[in-house]
Backbone bond lengths (Angstrom), bond angles and torsions (degrees), N, CA, C in turn:
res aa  C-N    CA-C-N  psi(-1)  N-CA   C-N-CA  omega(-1)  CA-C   N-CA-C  phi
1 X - - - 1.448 - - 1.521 108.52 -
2 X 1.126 109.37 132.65 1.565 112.36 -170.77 1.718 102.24 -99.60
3 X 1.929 102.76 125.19 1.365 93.95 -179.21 1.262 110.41 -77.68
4 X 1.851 116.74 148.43 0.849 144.05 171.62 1.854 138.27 -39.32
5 X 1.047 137.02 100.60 1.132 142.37 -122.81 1.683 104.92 -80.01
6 X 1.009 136.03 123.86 1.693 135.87 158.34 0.941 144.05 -86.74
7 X 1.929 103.75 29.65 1.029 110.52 -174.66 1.931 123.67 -63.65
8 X 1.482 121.13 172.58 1.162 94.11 159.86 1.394 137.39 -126.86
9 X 1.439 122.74 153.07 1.431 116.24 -160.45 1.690 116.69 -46.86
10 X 1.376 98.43 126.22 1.660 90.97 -178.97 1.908 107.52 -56.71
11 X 1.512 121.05 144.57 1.061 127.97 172.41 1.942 132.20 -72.93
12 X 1.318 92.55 120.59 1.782 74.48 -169.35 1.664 90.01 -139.60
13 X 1.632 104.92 151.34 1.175 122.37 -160.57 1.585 128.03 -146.44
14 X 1.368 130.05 110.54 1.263 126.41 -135.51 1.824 87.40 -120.84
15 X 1.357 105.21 152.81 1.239 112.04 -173.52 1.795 117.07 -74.54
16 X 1.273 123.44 130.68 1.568 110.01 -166.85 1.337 103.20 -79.78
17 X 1.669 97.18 -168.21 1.482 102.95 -154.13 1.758 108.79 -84.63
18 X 0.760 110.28 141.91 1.559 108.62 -178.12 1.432 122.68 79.86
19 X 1.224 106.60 25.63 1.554 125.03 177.52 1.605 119.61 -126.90
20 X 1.652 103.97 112.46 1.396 106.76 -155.31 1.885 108.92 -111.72
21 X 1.018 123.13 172.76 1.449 104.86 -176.58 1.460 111.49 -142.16
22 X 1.143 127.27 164.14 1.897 122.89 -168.43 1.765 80.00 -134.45
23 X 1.296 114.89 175.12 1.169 122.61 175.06 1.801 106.32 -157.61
24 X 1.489 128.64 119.81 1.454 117.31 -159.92 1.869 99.65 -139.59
25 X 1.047 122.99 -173.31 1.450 125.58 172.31 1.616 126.37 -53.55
26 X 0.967 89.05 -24.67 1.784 101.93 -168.52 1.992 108.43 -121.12
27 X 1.556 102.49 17.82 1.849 105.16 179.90 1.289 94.93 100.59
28 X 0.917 101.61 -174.17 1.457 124.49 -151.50 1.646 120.02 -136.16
29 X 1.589 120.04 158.76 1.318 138.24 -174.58 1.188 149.63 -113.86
30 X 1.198 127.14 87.05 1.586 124.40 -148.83 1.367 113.42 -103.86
31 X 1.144 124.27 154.44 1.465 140.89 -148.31 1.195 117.91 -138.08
32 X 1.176 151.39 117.51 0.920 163.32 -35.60 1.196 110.52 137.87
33 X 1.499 143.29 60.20 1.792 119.98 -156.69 1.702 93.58 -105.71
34 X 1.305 125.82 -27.84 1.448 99.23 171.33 0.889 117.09 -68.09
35 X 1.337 137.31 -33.77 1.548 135.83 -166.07 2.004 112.85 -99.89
36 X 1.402 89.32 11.00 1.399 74.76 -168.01 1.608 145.35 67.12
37 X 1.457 101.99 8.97 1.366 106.44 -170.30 2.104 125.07 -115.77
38 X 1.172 100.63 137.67 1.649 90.86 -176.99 1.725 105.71 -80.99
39 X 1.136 123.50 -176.99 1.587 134.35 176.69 1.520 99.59 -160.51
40 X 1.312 130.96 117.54 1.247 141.40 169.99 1.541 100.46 -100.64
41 X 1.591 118.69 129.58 1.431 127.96 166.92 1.378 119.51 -125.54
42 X 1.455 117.92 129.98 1.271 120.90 166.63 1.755 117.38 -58.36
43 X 1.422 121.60 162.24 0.755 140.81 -176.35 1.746 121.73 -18.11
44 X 1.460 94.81 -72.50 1.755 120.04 160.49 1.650 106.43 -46.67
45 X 1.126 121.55 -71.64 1.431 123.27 166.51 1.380 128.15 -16.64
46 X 1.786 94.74 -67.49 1.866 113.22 163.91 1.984 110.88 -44.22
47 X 1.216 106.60 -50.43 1.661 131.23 -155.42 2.399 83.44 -57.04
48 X 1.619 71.61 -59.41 2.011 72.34 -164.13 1.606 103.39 -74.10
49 X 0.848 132.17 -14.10 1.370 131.98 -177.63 1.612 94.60 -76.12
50 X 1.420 130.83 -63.01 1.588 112.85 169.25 1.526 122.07 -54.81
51 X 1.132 110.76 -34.77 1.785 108.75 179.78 1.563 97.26 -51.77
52 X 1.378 120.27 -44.98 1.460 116.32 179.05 1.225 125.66 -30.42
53 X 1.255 97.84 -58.40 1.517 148.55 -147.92 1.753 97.20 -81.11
54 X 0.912 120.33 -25.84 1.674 126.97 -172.75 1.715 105.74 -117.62
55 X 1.731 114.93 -0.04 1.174 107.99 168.41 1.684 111.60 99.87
56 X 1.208 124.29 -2.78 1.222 132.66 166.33 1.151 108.74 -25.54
57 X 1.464 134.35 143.84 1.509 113.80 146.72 1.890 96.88 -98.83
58 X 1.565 110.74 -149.24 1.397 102.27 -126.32 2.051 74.42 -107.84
59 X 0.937 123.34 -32.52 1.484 122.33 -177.15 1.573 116.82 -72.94
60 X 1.556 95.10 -23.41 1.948 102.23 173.04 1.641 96.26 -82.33
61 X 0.774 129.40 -31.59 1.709 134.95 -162.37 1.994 96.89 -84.24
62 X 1.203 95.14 -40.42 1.992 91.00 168.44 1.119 132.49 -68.71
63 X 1.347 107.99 -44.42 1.453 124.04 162.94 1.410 118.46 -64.20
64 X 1.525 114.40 -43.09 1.883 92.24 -176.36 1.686 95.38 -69.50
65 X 1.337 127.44 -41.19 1.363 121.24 -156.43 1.936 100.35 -72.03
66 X 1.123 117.42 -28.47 1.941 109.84 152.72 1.111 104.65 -61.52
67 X 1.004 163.27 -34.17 1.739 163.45 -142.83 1.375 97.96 -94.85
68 X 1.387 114.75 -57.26 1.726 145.34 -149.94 1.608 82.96 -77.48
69 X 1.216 117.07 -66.82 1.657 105.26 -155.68 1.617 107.98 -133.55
70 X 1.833 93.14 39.26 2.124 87.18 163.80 1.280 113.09 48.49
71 X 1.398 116.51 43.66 1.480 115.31 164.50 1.653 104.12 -117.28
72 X 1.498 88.93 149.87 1.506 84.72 167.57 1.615 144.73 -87.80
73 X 1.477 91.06 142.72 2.075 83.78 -156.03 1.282 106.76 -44.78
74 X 0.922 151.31 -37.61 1.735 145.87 -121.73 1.962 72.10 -98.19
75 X 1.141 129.82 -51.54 1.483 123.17 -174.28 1.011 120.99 -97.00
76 X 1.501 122.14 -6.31 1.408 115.82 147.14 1.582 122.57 -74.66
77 X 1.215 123.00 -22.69 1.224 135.93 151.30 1.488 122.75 -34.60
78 X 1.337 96.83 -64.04 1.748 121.10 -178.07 1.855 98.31 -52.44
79 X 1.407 92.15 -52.32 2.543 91.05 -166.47 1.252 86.91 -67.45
80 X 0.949 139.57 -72.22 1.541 123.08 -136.59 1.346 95.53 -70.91
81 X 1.543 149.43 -52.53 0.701 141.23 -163.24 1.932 109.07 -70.71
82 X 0.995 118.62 -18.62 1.433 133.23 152.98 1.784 123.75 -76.07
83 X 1.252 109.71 -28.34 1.211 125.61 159.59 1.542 134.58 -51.17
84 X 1.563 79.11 -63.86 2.226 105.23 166.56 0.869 137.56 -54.10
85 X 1.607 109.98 -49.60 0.966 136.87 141.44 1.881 146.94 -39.63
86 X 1.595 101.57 -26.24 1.117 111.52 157.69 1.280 100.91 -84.40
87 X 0.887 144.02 -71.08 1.822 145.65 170.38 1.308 121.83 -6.00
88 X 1.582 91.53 -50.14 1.615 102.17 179.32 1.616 106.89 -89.36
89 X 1.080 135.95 -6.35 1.230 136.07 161.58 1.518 125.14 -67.10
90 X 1.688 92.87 -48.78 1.610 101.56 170.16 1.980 113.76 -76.16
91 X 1.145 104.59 27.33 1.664 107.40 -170.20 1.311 119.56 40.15
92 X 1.706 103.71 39.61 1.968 84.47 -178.28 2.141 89.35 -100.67
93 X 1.398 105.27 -1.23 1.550 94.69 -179.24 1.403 102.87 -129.86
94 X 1.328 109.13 171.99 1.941 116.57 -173.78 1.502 91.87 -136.19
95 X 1.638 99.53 121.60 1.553 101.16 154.40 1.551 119.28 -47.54
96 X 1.339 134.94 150.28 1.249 151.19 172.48 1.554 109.81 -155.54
97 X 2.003 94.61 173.00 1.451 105.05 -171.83 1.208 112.06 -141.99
98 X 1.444 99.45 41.05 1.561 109.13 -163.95 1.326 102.13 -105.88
99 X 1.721 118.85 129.32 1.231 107.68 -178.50 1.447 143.61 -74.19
100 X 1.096 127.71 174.64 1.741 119.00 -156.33 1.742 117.49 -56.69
101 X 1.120 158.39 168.36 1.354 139.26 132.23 1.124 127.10 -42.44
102 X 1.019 154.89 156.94 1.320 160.39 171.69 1.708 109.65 -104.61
């Protein structure tokens, strides 16, 4: 009998409700209309905020952004997941378990 696996669910995270986004040369701008609030993002910021946005979960979104800008995974791993997580703190994102787009 093969023991049972513990792996853990890859993380994926969909933008909440009433949270809208602009995207420009220099990153991008998120909005906030229940709360009234702006969010200005640099470049990287903009980059994972669409990976979101297309259904990424959170380990495909580390890896392209090591790929994207020669960082190393183990700490590209670490921001975004520190990244998302602030996001999802400030309620502009909702954990989910919905799988990626294809």
């Amino acid at each position: 009998m093969a023991p049972k696996s513990h792996a853990k669910e890859p993380s994926y995270y969909q933008l909440a409700d009433g949270i809208r986004t602009t995207s420009g040369l220099d990153g991008g701008t998120v909005l906030d209309i229940a709360g009234n609030r702006i969010f200005r993002l640099n470049e990287v910021g903009e980059l994972i905020l669409h990976c979101v946005q297309e259904g990424w979960n959170e380990a495909r979104i580390a890896s392209h952004i090591s790929r994207q800008y020669s960082v190393d995974e183990g700490q590209s791993k670490r921001d975004v997941h520190e990244f998302l997580e602030v996001l999802n703190e400030r309620r502009l994102l909702d954990a989910t378990t919905r799988p990626e787009k294809r």
